[in-house]
ZALOZA-953627 format. One record per residue (C-alpha): x, y, z; residue number from 0; residue in one letter. Coordinates in nm, 2 decimals, always signed. Example, Ala and Ser with C-alpha at 12.3 -4.5 7.8 and 13.67 -1.06 7.14 Angstrom:
<pts>
east_north_up_num_residu
+1.23_-0.45_+0.78_0_A
+1.37_-0.11_+0.71_1_S
</pts>
This chain:
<pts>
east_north_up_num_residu
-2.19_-4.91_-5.23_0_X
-1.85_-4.70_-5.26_1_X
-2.07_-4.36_-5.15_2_X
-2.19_-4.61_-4.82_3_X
-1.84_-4.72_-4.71_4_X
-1.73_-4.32_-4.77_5_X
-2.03_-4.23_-4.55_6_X
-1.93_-4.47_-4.26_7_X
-1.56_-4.39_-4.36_8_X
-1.64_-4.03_-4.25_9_X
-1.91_-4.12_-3.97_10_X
-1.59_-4.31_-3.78_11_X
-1.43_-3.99_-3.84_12_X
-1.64_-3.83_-3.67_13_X
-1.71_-3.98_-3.40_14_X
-1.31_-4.00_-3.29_15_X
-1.29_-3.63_-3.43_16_X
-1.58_-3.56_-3.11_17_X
-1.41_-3.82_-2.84_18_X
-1.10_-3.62_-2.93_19_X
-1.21_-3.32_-2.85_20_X
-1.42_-3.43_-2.58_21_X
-1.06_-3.57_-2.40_22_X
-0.93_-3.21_-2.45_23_X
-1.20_-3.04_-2.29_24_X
-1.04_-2.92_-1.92_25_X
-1.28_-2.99_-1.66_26_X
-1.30_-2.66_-1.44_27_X
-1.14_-2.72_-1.13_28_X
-1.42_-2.64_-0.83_29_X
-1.35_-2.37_-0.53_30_X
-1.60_-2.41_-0.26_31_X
-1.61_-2.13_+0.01_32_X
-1.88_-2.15_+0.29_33_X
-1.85_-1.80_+0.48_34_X
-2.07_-1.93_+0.73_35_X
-1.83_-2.18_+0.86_36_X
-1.54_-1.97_+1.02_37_X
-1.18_-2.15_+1.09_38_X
-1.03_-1.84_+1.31_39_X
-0.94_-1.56_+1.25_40_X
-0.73_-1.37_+0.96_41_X
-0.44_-1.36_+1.17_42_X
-0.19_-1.17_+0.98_43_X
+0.12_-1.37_+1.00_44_X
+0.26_-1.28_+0.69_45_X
+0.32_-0.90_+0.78_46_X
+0.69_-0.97_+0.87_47_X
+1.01_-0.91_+0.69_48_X
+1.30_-0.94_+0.77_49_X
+1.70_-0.92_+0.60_50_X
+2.06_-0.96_+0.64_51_X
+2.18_-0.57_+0.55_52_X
+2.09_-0.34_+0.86_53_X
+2.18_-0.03_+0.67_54_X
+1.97_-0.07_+0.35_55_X
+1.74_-0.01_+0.62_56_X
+1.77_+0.37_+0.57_57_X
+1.91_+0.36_+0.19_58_X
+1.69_+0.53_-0.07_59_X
+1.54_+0.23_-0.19_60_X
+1.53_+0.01_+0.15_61_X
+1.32_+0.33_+0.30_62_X
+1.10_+0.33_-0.03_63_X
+0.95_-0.03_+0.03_64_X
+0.92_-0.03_+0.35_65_X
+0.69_+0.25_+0.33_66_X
+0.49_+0.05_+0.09_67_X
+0.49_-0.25_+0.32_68_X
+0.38_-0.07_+0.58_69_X
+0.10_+0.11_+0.37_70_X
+0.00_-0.24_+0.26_71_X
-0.06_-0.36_+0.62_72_X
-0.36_-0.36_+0.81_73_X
-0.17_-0.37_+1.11_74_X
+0.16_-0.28_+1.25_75_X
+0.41_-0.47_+1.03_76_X
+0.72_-0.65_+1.26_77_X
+1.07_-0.63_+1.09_78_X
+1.43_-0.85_+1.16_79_X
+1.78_-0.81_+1.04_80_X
+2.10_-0.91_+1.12_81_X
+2.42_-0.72_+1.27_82_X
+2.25_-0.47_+1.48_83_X
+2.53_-0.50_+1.71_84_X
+2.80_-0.56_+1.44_85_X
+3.09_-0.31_+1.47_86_X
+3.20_-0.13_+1.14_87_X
+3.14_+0.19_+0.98_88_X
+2.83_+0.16_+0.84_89_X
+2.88_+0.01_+0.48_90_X
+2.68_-0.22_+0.35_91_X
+2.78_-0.57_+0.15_92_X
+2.60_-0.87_+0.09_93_X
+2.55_-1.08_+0.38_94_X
+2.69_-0.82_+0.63_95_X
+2.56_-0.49_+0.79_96_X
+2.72_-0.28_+1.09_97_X
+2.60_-0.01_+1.33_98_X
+2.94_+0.00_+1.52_99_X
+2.72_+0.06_+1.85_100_X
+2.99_-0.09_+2.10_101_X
+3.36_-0.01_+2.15_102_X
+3.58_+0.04_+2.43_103_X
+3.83_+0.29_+2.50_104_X
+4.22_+0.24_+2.56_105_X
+4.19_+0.13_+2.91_106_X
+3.90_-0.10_+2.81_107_X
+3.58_+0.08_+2.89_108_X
+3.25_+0.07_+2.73_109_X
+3.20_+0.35_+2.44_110_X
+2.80_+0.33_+2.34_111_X
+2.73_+0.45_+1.98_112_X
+2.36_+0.45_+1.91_113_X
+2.38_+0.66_+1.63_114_X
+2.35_+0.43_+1.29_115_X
+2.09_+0.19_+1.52_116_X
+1.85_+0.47_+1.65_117_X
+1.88_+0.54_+1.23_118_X
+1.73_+0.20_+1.17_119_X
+1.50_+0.19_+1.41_120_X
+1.39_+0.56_+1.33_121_X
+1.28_+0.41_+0.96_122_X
+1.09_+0.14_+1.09_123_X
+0.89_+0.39_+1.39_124_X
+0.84_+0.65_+1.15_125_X
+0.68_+0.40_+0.93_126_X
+0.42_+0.26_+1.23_127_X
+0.66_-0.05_+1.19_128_X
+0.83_-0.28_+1.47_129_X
+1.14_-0.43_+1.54_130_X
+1.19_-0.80_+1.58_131_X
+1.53_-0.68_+1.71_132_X
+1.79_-0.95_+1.70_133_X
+2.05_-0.93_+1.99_134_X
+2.36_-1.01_+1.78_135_X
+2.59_-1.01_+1.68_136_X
+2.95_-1.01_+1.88_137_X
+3.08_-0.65_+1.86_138_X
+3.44_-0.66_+1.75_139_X
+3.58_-0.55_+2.11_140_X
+3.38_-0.81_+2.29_141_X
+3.51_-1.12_+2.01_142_X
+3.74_-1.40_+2.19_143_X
+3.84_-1.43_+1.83_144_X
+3.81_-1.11_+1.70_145_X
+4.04_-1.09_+1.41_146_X
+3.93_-1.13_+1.10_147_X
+3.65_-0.94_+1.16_148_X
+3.44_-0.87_+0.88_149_X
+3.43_-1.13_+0.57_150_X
+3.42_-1.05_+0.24_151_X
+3.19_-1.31_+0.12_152_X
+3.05_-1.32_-0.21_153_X
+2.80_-1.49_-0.41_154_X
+2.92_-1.86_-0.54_155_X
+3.18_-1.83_-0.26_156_X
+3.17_-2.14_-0.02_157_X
+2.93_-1.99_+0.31_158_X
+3.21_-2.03_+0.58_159_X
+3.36_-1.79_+0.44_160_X
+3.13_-1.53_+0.64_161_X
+3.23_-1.71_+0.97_162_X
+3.47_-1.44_+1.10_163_X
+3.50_-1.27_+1.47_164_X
+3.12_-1.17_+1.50_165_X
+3.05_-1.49_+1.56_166_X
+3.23_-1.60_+1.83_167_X
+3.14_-1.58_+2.21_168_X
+3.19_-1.28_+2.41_169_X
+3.52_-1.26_+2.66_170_X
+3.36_-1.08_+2.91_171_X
+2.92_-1.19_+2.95_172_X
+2.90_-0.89_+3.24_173_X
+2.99_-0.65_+2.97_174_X
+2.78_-0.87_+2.72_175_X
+2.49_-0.78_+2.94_176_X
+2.53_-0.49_+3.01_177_X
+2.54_-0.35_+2.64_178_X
+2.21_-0.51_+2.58_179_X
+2.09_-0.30_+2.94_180_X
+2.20_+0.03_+2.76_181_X
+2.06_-0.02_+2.46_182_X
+1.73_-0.16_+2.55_183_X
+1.69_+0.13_+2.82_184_X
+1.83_+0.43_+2.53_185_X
+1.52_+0.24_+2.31_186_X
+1.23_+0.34_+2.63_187_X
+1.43_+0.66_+2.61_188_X
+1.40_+0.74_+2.28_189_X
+1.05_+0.58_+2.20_190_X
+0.89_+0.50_+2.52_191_X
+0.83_+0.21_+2.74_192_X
+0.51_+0.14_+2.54_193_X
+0.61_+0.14_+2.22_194_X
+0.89_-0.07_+2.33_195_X
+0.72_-0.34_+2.51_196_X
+0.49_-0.39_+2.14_197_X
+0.81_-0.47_+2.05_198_X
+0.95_-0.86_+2.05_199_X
+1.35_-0.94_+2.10_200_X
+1.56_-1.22_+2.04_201_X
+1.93_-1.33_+2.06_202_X
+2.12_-1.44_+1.78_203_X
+2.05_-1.58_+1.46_204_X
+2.05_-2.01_+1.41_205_X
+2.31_-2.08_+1.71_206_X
+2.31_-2.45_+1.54_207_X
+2.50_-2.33_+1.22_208_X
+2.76_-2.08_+1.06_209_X
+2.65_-1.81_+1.28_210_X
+2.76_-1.94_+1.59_211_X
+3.10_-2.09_+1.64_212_X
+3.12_-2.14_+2.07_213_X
+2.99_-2.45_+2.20_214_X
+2.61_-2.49_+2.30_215_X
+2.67_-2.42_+2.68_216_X
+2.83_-2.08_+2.57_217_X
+2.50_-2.01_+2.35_218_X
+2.26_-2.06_+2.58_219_X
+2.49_-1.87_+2.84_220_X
+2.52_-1.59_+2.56_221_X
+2.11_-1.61_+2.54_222_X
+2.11_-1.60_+2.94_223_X
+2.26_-1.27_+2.99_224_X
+2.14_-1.11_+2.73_225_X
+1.80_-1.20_+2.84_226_X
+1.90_-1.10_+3.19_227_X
+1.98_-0.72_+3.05_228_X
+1.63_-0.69_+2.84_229_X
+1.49_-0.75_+3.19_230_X
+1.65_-0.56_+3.40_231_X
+1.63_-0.29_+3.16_232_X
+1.21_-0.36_+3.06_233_X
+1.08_-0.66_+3.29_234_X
+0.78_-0.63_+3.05_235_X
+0.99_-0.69_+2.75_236_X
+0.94_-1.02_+2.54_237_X
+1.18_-1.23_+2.45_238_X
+1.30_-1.58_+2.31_239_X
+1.49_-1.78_+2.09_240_X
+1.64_-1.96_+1.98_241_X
+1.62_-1.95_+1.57_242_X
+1.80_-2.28_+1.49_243_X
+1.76_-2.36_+1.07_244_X
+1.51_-2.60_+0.96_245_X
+1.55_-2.92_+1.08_246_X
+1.70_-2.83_+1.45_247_X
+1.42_-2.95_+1.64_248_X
+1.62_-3.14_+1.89_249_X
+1.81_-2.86_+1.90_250_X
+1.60_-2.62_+1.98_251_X
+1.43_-2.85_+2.22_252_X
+1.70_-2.85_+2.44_253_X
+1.73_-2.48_+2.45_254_X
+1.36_-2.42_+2.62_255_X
+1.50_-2.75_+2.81_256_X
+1.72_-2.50_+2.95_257_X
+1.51_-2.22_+2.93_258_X
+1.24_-2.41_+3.16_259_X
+1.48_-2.60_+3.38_260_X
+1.80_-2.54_+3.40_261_X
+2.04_-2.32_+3.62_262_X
+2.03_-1.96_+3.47_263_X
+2.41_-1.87_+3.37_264_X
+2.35_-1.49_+3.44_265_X
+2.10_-1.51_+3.78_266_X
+2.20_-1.84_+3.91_267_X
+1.87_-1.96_+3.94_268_X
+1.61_-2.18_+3.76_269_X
+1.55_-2.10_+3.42_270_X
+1.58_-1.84_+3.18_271_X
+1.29_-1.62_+3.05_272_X
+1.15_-1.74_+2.75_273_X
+0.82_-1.53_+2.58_274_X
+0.81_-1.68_+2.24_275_X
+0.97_-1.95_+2.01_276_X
+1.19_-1.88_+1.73_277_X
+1.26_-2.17_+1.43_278_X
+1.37_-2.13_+1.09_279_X
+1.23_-2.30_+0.79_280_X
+1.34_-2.32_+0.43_281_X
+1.25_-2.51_+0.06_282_X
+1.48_-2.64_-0.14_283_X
+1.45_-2.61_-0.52_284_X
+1.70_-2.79_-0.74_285_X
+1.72_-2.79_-1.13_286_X
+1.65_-3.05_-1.30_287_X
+1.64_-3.18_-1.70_288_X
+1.68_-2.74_-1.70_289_X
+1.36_-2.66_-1.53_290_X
+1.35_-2.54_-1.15_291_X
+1.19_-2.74_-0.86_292_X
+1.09_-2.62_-0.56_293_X
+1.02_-2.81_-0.28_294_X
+0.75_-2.66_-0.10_295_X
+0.70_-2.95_+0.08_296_X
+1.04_-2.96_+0.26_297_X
+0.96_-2.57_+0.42_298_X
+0.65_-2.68_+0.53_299_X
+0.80_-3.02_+0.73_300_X
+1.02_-2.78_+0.89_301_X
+0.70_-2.62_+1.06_302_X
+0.50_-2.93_+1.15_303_X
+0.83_-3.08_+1.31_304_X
+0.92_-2.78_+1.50_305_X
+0.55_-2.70_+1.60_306_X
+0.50_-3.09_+1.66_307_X
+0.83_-3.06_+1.90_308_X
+0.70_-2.73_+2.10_309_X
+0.36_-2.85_+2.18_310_X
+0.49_-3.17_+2.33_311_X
+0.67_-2.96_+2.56_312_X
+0.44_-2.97_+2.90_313_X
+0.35_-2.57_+3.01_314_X
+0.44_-2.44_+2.64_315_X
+0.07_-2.55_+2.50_316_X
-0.01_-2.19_+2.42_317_X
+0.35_-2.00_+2.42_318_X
+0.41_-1.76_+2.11_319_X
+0.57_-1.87_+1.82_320_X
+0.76_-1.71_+1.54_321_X
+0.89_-1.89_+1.23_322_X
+1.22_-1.62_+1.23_323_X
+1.27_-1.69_+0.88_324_X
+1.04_-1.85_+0.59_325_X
+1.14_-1.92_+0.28_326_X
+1.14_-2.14_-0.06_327_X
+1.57_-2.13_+0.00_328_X
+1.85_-2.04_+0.24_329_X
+2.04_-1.79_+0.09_330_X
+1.85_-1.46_+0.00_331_X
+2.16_-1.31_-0.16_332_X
+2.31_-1.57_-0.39_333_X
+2.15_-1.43_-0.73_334_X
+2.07_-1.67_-1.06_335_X
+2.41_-1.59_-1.21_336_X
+2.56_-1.83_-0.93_337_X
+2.27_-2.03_-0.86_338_X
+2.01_-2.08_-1.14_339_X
+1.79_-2.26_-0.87_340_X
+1.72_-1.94_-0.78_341_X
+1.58_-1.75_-1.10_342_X
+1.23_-1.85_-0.96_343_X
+1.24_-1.51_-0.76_344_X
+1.12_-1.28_-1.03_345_X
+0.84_-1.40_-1.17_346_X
+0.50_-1.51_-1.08_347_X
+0.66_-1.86_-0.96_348_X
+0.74_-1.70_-0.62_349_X
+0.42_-1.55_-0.60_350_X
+0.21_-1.87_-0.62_351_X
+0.45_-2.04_-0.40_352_X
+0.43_-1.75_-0.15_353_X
+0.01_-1.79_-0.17_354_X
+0.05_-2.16_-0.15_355_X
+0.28_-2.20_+0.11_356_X
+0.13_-1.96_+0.35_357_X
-0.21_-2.12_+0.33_358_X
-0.04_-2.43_+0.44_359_X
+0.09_-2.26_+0.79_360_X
-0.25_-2.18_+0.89_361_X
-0.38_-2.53_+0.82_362_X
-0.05_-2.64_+1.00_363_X
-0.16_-2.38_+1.29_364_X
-0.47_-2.54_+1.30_365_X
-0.40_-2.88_+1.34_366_X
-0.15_-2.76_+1.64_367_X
-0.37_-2.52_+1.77_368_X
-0.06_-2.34_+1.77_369_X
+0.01_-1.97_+1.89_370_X
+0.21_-1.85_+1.56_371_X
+0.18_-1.49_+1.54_372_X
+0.42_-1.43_+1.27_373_X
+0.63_-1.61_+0.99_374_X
+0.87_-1.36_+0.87_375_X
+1.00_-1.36_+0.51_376_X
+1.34_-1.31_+0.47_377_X
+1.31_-1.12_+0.09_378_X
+1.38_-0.74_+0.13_379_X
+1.61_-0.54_-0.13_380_X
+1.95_-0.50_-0.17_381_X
+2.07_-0.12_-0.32_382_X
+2.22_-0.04_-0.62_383_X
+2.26_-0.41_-0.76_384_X
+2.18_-0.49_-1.16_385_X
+1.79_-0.55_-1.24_386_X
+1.62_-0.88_-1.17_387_X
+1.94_-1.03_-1.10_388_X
+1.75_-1.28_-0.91_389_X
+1.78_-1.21_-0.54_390_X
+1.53_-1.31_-0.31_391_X
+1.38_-0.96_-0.29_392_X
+1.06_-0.78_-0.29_393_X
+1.18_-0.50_-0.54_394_X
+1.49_-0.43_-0.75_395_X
+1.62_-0.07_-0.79_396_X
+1.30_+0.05_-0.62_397_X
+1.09_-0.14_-0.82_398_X
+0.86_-0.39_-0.70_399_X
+0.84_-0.77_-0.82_400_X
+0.54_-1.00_-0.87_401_X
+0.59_-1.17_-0.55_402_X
+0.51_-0.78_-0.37_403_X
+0.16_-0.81_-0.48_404_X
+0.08_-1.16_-0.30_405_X
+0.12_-0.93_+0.01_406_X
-0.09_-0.72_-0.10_407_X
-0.38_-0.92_-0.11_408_X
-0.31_-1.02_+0.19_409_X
-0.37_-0.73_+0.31_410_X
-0.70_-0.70_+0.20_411_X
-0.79_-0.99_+0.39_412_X
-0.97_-0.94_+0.74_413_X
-1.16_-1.09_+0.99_414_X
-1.19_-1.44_+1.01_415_X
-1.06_-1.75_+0.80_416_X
-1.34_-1.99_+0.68_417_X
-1.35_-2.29_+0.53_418_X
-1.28_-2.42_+0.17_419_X
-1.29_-2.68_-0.05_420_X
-1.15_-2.75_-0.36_421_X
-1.12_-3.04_-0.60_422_X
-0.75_-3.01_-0.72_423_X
-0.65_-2.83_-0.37_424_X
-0.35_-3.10_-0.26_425_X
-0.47_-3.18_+0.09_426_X
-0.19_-3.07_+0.35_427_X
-0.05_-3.44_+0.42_428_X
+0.00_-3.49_+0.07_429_X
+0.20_-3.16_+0.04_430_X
+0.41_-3.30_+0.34_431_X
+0.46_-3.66_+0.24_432_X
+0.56_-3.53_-0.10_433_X
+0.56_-3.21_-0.23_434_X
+0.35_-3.04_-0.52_435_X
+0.46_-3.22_-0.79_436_X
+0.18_-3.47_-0.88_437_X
+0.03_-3.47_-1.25_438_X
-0.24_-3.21_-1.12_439_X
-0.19_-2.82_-1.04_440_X
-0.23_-2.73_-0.70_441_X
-0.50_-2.52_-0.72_442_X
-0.64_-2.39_-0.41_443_X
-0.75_-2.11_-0.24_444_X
-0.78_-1.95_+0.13_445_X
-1.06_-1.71_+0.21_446_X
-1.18_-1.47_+0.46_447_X
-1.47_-1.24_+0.57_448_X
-1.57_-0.92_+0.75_449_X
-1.82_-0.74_+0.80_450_X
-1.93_-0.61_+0.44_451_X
-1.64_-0.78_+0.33_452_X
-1.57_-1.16_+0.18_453_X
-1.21_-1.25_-0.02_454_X
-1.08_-1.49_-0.17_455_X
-0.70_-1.55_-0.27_456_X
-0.68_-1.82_-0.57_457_X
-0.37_-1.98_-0.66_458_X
-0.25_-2.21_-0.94_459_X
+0.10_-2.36_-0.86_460_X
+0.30_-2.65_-0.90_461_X
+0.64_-2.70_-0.79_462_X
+0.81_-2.75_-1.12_463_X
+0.87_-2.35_-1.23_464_X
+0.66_-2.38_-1.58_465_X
+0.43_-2.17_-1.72_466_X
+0.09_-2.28_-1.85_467_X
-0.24_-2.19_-2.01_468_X
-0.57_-2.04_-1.81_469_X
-0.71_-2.31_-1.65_470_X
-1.11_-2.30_-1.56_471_X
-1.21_-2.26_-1.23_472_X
-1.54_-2.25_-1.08_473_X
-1.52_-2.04_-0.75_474_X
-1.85_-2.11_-0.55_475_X
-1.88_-1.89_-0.25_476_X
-2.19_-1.96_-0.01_477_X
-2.32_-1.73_+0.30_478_X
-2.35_-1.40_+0.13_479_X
-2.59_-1.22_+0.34_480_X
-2.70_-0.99_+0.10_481_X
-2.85_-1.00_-0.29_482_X
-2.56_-0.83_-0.44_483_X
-2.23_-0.73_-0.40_484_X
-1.96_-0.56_-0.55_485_X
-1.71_-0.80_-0.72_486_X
-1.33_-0.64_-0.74_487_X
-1.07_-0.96_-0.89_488_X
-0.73_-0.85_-0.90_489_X
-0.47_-1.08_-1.06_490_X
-0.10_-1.15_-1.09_491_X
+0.05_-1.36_-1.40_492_X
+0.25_-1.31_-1.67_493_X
+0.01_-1.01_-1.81_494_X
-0.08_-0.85_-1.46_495_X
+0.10_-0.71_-1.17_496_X
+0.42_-0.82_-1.30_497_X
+0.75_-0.56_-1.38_498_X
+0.95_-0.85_-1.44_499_X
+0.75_-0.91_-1.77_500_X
+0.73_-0.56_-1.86_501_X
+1.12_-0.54_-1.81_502_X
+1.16_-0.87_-2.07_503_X
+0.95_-0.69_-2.35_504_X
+1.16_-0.37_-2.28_505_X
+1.45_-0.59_-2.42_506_X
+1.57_-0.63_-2.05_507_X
+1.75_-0.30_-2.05_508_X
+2.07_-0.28_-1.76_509_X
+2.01_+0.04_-1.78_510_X
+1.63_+0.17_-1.76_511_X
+1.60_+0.57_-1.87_512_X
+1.33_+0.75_-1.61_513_X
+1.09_+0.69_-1.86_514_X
+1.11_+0.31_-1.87_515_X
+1.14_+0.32_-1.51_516_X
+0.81_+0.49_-1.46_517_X
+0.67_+0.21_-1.67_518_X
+0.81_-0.06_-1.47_519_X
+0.69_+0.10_-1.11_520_X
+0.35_+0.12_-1.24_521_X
+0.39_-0.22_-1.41_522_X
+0.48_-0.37_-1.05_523_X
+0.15_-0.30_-0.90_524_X
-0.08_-0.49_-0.80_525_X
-0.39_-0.48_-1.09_526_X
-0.71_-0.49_-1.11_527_X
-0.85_-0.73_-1.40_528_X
-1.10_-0.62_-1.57_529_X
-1.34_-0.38_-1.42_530_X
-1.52_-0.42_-1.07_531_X
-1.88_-0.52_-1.17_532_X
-2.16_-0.64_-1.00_533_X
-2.22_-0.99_-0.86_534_X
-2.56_-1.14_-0.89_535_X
-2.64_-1.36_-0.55_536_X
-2.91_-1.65_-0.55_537_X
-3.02_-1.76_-0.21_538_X
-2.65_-1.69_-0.06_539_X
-2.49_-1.85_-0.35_540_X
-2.24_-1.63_-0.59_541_X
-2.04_-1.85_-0.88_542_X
-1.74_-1.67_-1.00_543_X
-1.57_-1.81_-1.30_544_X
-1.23_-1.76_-1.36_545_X
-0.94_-1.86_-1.61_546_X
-0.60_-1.85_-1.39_547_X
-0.27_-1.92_-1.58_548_X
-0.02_-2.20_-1.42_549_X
+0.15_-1.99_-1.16_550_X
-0.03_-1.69_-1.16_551_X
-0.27_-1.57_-0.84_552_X
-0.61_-1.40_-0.80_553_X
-0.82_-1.21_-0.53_554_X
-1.16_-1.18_-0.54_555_X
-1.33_-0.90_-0.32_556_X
-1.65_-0.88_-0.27_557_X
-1.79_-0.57_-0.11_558_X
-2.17_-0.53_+0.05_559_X
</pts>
């Protein structure tokens, strides 16, 4: 009797011991990818950068990534900064650039200095790169308020403090003008009117904020003459504006009010040329309980609003549109030392956001049928600052960070979008009713094909900035038009494709020796996993499994 009740004793066991483990057994979440059922095509918005600091531009390290953005590009990459028309001697700080292009003599005439600009502009040319080129800001001699001039701001310092006299309206809007003539006309010069007019232009940076301090009438007075000199100087130039922060959409809908309707300031007649339409949007993580939070849902409200409010806009169904800046945050240079919101930026958190958040603007371009061409992240490099100090860069000290290598795949993504499934992928109203921060990961993926040539980027983020085992994930892509292809998976986590980790195990050195620097430039590109192998195809049908950590992002490439 005693050995039977031990038997069921260890039977009951048993059977919890298996429903136990059963419960613990993760369910691989399902991709589905149909390359036979295209969206549109790849269009490469993300190939646009932009950043505060003109003359890093040129600076050892500013001239060593862009030449690996622009090698990372399929196509022509476009590039913004501030203060291209900033007066000053050339020195960099945070938040504040100069190129001291306009001053006047002693009896009050115009002195043109294209010297440090042509420099900037060189860099990008020379690189098959093109400007976004921002028509701001107020020259020093031109400032109704011109005194102080240039701030001294710093991070953890309250953000008026950079509202000094390049903000301000100019005291004479003929001479406004005509600097923007001279200096669009030395660019067909210097370049040529075709490589020019692939260029795009746009005046000021969000008029609705700290960076403008006349009224609105002065702004869009500001925006007509300086739209009135691109024209007269190119007629085929493009331009627009008006790159008001996030949630401006009233705002900026009453510039192209003016833009379409109004009396022109400059001409005196109707309207003022408008070629594209600028808007700003931003996330906003917070910390809380000591973990970060992101709030990719808020950056991506900022697009639907705006794109919602331009469409609506009788004549402007199909006009171009550029999100000017795009980003988890506001302020690119306030590091993690001042605001640990920000110590996202170096590790693989940004880089799932980044693959999360851009798969969300093409399904918000869809559902607009909207004419967005570019969303422009404002994450460059700033020189000779302390390693991983938490900037929102894409490389410290000339080394690249995680969030680099999401662009990369992108780059290896052509032809057109097609269509995906996936059973923990948050659908897009969820994302802007409320975030990613359900119980679930968000784990999605976007893909593409070409001829030859099928990828597909896979992410596994969630808002809340924690790391996490491999997860399962069954990656089913149907369509393949041959019997077997070349499978390449390249991966970004805490093991791959990631300097910032490399740095940690170093003992986070302040300063690297040029040995552990040459470790952490190979450690900050992009890797492949494994070894490319060959991919068995049934009927059309390839399954790829995969084991992706929580915040970490994969490509697979296949090649036929």
């Amino acid at each position: 009797m005693k050995i039977f009740k031990t038997a069921i004793v260890l039977m009951v066991i048993g059977v919890v011991f298996c429903i136990s483990a059963k419960a613990q057994t993760t369910t691989p979440a399902t991709i589905q990818v149909d390359l036979n059922k295209p969206i549109a095509a790849m269009r490469p918005i993300w190939a646009w950068f932009g950043y505060d600091e003109p003359n890093f531009t040129y600076m050892k390290d500013g001239r060593k990534l862009l030449s690996e953005i622009s090698a990372l590009s399929p196509v022509p990459v476009y590039v913004r900064t501030h203060n291209l028309l900033t007066s000053g001697d050339g020195v960099p700080a945070l938040k504040w650039g100069s190129t001291n292009i306009y001053t006047e003599d002693a009896k009050g005439n115009p002195v043109y200095n294209f010297h440090i600009v042509d420099s900037i502009f060189d860099t990008y040319v020379n690189r098959h790169m093109k400007p976004l080129a921002q028509i701001g800001f107020m020259p020093e001699a031109l400032s109704t308020h011109p005194e102080p001039y240039q701030h001294h701001w710093k991070p953890g310092v309250n953000y008026s403090a950079i509202e000094t006299g390049w903000a301000y309206p100019p005291k004479d809007y003929n001479k406004w003008r005509e600097l923007v003539y001279q200096w669009v006309k030395h660019c067909i010069a210097r370049y040529g009117k075709a490589e020019v007019e692939s260029w795009y232009w746009e005046v000021w940076n969000e008029p609705n904020g700290a960076y403008w301090k006349g009224t609105v009438p002065e702004f869009y007075k500001l925006y007509d003459y300086a739209a009135d000199g691109v024209k007269k100087a190119l007629p085929t130039a493009r331009i627009g504006g008006a790159n008001v922060t996030g949630g401006a959409g009233k705002w900026e809908a009453a510039f192209i009010k003016h833009c379409l309707t109004d009396t022109n300031y400059a001409t005196g007649k109707m309207g003022s040329p408008l070629d594209l339409v600028l808007f700003h949007a931003k996330g906003s993580p917070r910390v809380v309980n000591g973990t970060v939070v992101m709030n990719i849902g808020q950056q991506l409200r900022n697009i639907n609003d705006h794109m919602r409010s331009v469409k609506a806009i009788p004549g402007l169904e199909n006009i171009l549109m550029v999100i000017g800046e795009s980003d988890p945050e506001g302020c690119a240079a306030c590091g993690m030392a001042t605001n640990p919101e920000n110590s996202y930026r170096n590790g693989t958190m940004y880089s799932s956001y980044t693959a999360a958040a851009f798969a969300r603007k093409y399904e918000l371009m869809d559902k607009y049928k909207a004419n967005l061409i570019g969303a422009v992240s404002w994450s460059f490099e700033f020189e000779d600052q302390p390693w991983f100090a938490g900037f929102r860069d894409l490389a410290t000290n000339g080394v690249d960070k995680p969030v680099l290598n999401v662009f990369r795949m992108f780059g290896m993504m052509k032809g057109n979008r097609v269509e995906v499934q996936g059973s923990q992928m948050y659908a897009l109203k969820m994302v802007l009713d409320s975030s990613i921060r359900g119980k679930q990961n968000d784990v999605g993926a976007l893909a593409s094909t070409d001829k030859g040539l099928a990828t597909v980027m896979v992410w596994n983020y969630h808002d809340e900035d924690k790391q996490g085992p491999a997860e399962p994930i069954a990656v089913t892509i149907n369509g393949i038009p041959v019997s077997s292809a070349k499978l390449t998976q390249y991966r970004i986590d805490n093991e791959h494709s990631n300097s910032y980790e490399a740095w940690k195990k170093m003992g986070s050195p302040a300063n690297p020796t040029a040995e552990q620097i040459k470790a952490l430039e190979k450690a900050g590109q992009l890797e492949i996993l494994g070894r490319p192998d060959k991919l068995g195809i049934k009927n059309g049908t390839a399954i790829v499994n995969i084991a992706l950590p929580r915040q970490g992002v994969t490509l697979l490439k296949l090649e036929w």
